[in-house]
C-alpha beads as a LAMMPS data file, in Angstrom:
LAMMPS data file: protein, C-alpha beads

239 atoms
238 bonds

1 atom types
1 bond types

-500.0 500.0 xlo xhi
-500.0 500.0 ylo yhi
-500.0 500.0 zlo zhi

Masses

1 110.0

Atoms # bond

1 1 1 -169.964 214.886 -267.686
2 1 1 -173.334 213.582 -268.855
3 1 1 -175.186 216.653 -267.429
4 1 1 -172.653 219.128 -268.949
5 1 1 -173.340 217.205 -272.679
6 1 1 -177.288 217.392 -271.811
7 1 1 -177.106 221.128 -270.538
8 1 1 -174.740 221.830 -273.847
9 1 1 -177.260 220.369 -276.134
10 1 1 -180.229 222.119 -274.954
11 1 1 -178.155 225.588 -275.362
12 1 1 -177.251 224.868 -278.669
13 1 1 -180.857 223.425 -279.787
14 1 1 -181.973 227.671 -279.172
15 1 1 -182.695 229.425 -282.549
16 1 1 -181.008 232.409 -283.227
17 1 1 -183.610 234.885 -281.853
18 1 1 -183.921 233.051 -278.408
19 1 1 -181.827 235.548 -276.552
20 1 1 -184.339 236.029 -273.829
21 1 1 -184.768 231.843 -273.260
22 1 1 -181.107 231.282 -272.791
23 1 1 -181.097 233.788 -269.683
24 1 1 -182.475 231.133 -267.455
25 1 1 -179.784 229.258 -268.154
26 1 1 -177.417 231.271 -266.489
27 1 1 -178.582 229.592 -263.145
28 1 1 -176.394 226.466 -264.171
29 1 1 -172.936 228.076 -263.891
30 1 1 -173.601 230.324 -261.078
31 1 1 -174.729 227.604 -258.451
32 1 1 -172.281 225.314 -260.182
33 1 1 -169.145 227.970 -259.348
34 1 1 -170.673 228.976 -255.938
35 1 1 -170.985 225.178 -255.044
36 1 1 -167.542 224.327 -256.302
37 1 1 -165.728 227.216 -254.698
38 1 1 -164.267 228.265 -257.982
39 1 1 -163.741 232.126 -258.573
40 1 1 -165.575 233.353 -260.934
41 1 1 -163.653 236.115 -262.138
42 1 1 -161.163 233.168 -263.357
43 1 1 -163.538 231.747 -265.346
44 1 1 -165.064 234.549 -267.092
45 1 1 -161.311 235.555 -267.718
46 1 1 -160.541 232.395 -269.743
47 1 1 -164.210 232.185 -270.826
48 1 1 -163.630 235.559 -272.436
49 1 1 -161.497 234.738 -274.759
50 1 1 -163.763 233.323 -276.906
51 1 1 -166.276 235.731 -276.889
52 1 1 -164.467 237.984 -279.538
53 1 1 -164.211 235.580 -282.265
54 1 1 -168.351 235.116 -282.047
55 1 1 -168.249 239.071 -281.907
56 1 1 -167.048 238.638 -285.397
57 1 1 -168.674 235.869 -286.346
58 1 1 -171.754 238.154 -285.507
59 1 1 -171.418 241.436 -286.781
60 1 1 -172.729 240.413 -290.198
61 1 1 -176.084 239.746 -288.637
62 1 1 -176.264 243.658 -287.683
63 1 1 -175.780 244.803 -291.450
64 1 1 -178.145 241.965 -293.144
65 1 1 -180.900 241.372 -290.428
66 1 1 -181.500 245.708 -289.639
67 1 1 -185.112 245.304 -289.570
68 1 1 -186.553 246.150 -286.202
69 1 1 -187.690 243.358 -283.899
70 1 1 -188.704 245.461 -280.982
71 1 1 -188.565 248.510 -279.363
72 1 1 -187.165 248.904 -275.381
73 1 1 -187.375 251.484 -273.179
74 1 1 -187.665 254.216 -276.767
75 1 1 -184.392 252.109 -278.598
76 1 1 -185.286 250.413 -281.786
77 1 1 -183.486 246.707 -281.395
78 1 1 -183.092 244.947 -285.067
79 1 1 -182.891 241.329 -285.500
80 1 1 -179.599 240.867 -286.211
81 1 1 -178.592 242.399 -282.751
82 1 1 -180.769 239.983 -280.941
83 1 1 -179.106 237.518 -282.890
84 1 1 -175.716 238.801 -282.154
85 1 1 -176.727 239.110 -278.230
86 1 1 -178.072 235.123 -278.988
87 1 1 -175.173 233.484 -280.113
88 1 1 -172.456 235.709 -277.504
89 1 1 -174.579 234.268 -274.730
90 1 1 -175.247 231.060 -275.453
91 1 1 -171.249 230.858 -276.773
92 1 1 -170.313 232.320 -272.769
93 1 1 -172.759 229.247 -271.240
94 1 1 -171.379 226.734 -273.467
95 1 1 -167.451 228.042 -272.867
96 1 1 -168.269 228.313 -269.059
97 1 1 -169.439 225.008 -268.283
98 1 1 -166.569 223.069 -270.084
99 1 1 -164.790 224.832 -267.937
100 1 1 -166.531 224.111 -264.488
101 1 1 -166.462 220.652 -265.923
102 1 1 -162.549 220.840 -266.467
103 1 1 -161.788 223.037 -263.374
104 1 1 -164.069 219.901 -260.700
105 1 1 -163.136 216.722 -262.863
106 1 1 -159.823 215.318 -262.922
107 1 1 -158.623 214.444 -266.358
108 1 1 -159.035 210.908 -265.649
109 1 1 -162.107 210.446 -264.785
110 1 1 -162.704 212.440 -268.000
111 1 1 -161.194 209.849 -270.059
112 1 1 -162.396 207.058 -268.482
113 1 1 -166.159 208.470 -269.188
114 1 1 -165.038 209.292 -272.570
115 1 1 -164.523 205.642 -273.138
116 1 1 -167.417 204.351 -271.243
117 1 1 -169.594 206.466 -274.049
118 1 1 -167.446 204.596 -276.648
119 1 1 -165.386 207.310 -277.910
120 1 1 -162.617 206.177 -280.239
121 1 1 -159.781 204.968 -278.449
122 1 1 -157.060 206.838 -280.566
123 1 1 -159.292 210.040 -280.206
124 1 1 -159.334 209.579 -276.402
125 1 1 -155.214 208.844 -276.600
126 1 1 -154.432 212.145 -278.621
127 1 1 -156.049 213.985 -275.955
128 1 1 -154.564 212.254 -273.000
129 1 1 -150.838 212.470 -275.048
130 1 1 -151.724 216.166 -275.558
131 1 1 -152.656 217.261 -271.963
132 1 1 -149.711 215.640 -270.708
133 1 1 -147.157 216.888 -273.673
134 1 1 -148.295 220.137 -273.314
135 1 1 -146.932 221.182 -269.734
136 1 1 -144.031 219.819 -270.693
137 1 1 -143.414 221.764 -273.930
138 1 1 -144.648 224.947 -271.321
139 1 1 -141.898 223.754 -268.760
140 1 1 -139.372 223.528 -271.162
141 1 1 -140.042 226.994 -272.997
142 1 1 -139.934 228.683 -269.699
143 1 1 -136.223 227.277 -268.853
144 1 1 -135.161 228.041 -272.351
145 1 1 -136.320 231.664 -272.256
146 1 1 -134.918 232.243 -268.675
147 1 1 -131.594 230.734 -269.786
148 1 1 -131.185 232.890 -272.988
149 1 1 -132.582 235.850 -271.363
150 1 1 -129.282 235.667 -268.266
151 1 1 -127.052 235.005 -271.581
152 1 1 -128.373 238.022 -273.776
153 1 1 -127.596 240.556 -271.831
154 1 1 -129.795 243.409 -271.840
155 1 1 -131.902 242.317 -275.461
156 1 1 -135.403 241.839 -274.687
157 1 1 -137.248 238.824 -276.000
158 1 1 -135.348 236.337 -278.254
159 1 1 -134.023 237.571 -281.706
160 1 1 -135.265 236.535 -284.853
161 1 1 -132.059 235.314 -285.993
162 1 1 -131.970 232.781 -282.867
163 1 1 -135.525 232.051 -283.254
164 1 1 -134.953 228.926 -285.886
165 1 1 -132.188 227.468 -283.530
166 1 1 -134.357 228.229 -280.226
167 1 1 -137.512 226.332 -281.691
168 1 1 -135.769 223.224 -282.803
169 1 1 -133.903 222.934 -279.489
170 1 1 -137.501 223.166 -277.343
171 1 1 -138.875 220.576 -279.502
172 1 1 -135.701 218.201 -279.194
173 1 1 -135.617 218.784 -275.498
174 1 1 -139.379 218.403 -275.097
175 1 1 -139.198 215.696 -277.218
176 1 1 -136.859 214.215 -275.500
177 1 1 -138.432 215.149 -271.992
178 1 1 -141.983 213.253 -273.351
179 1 1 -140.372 209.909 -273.798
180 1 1 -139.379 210.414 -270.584
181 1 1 -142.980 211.062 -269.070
182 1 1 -144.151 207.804 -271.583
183 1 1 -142.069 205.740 -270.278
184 1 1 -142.813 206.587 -266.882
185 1 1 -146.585 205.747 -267.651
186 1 1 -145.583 202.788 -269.181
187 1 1 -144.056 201.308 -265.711
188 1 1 -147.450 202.316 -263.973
189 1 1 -149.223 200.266 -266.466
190 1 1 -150.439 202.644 -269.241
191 1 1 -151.080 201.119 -272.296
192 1 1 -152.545 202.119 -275.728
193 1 1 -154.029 198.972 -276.572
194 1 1 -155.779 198.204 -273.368
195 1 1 -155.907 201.439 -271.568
196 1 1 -156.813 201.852 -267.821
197 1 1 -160.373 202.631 -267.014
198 1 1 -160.714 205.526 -264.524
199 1 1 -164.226 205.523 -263.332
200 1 1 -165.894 205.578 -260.180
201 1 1 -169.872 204.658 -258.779
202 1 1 -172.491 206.956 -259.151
203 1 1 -173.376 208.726 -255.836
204 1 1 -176.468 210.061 -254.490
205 1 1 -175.846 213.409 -254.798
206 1 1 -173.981 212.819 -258.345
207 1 1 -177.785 211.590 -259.239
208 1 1 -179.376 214.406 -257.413
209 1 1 -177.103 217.179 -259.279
210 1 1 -177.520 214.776 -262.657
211 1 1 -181.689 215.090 -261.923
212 1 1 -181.742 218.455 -261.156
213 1 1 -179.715 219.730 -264.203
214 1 1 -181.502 217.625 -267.133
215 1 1 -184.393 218.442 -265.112
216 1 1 -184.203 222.135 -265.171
217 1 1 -182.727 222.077 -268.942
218 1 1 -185.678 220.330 -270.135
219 1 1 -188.102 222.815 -268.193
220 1 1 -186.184 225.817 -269.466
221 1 1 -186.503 224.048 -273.408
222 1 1 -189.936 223.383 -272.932
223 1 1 -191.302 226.523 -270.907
224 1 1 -190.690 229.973 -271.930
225 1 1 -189.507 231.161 -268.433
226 1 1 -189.037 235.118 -269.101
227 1 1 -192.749 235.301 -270.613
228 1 1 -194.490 233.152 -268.282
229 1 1 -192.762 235.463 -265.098
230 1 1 -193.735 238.273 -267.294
231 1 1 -197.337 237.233 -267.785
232 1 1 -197.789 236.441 -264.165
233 1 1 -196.093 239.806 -263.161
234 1 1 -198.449 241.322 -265.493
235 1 1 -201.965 239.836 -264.007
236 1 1 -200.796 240.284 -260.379
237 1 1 -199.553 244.003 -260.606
238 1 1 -202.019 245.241 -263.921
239 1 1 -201.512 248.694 -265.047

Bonds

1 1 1 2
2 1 2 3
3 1 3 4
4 1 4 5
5 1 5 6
6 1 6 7
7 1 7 8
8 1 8 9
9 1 9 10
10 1 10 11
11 1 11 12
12 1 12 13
13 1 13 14
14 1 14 15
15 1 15 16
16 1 16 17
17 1 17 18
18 1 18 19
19 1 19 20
20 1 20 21
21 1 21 22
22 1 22 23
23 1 23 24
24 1 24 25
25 1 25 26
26 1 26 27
27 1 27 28
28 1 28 29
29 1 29 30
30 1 30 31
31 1 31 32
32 1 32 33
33 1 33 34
34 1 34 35
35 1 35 36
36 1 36 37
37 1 37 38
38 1 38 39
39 1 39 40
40 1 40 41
41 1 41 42
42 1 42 43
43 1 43 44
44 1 44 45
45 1 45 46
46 1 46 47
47 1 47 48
48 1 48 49
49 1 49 50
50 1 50 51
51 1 51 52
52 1 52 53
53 1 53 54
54 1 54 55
55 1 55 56
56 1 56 57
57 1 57 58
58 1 58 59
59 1 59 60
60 1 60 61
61 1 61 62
62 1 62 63
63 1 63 64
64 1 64 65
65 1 65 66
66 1 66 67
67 1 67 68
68 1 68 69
69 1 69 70
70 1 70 71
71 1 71 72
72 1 72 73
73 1 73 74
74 1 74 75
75 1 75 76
76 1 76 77
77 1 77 78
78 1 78 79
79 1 79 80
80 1 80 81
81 1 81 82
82 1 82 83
83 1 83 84
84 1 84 85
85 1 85 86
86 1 86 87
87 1 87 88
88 1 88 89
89 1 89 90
90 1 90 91
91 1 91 92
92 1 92 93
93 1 93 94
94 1 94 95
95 1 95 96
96 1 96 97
97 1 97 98
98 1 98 99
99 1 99 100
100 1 100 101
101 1 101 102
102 1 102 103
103 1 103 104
104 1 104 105
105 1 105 106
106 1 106 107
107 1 107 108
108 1 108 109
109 1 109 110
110 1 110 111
111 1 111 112
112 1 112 113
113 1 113 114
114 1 114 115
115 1 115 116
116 1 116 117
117 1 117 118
118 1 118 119
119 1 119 120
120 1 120 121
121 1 121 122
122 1 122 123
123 1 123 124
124 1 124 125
125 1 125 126
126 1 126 127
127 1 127 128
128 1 128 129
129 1 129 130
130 1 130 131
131 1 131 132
132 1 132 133
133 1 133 134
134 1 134 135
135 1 135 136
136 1 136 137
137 1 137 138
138 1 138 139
139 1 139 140
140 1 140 141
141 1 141 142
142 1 142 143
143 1 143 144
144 1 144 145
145 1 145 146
146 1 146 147
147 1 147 148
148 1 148 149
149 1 149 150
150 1 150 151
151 1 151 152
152 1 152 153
153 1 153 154
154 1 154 155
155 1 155 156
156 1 156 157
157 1 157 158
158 1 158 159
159 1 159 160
160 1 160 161
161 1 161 162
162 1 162 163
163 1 163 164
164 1 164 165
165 1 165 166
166 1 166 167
167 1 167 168
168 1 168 169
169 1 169 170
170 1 170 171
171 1 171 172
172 1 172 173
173 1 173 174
174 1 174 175
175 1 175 176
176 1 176 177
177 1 177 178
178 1 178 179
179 1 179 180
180 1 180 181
181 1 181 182
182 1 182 183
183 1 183 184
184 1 184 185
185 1 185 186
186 1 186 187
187 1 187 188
188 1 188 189
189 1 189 190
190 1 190 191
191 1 191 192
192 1 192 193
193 1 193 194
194 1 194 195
195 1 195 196
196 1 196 197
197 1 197 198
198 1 198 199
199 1 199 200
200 1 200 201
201 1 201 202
202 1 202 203
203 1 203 204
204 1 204 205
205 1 205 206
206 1 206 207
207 1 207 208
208 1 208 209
209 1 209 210
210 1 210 211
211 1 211 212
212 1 212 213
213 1 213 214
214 1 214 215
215 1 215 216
216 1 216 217
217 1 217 218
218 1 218 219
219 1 219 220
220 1 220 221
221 1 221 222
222 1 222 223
223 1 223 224
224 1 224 225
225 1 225 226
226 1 226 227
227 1 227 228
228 1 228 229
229 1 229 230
230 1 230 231
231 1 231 232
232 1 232 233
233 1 233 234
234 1 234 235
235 1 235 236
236 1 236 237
237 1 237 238
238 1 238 239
């Protein structure tokens, strides 16, 4: 968790125009995926959905910012598409590794390191209330919809005039279903006052990996990596 924060900050700390800097970067979730087994093509499906509200966000930039920055391969580029390119990538590193983190870290250990970097308690709770509340309220849905769907016939989706009476039967049954799953973390000694600490000792290799990833974060913030590889391509191959 502490090397996902560090790599997070040193994305965000980028200017606007640092579209070229952030492609180093890119390292981070590829080894990270490949190392973890996770499929990629999972990840950049969820991590896509983000990427059209900074489309948005960004399209101003191409109307205010039309000055041109530079000129590749005979296209004109303006500033305002650099910045757009800028802030979709470094949105798609940021996106991707909360994910890795969420996809290798169970959400306990999550919480416990929450608390050991003295997050507020009832911050901490709301989250651990809402990632268990929310399968639940899922669970329930599901049943609901597959039981009114065998009743209805051959209507597809639920009507609008059952829709009032369908919502405030999921939330009484998930409702209902949630004190369940509280009091069942009661009995295994959950508590909101003195909540269980989930953590476990640092490892070598959790050291190595936490090294090498502040490490190569603070060489990529520091050292312009596309112009130096640029430079030396340029004095070993000169035209």
């Amino acid at each position: 968790m502490t090397a996902t924060l560090f790599f997070l900050v040193t994305v965000i700390s980028f200017d606007r125009y640092s579209f070229g800097r952030l492609l180093p970067f890119l390292f981070y979730p590829s080894i990270t995926m490949t190392m973890a087994g996770i499929p990629p093509r999972l990840l950049l499906k969820r991590g896509a959905i983000a990427l059209p509200f900074c489309l948005f966000a960004g399209l101003s930039n191409l109307f205010f910012e039309g000055s041109t920055a530079l000129v590749a391969a005979g296209i004109p580029l303006s500033y305002g598409f650099i910045s757009l390119c800028t802030l979709l990538l470094r949105t798609g590193l940021c996106v991707l590794a909360v994910l890795i983190l969420a996809a290798i870290t169970p959400f306990t250990q999550l919480s416990g390191q929450l608390r050991s970097c003295y997050v507020p308690p009832v911050f901490i709770t709301l989250l651990e209330i809402l990632y268990r509340y929310i399968p639940v309220l899922l669970s329930e849905g599901a049943s609901m919809v597959l039981a009114y769907t065998m009743r209805s016939g051959r209507a597809r989706g639920i009507r609008m005039s059952h829709m009032g009476s369908f919502i405030g039967f999921l939330f009484l049954r998930s409702a209902d279903r949630a004190e369940r799953v509280y009091a069942a973390m009661k009995c295994r000694g959950y508590s909101l006052r003195f909540p269980p600490k989930h953590s476990r000792p640092l490892h070598l290799q959790d050291g190595i990996f936490l090294v090498l990833v502040c490490g190569g974060s603070v060489l990529f913030r520091m050292v312009d990596i596309p112009l130096f590889l640029g430079s030396g391509l340029g004095r070993l191959l000169p035209l």
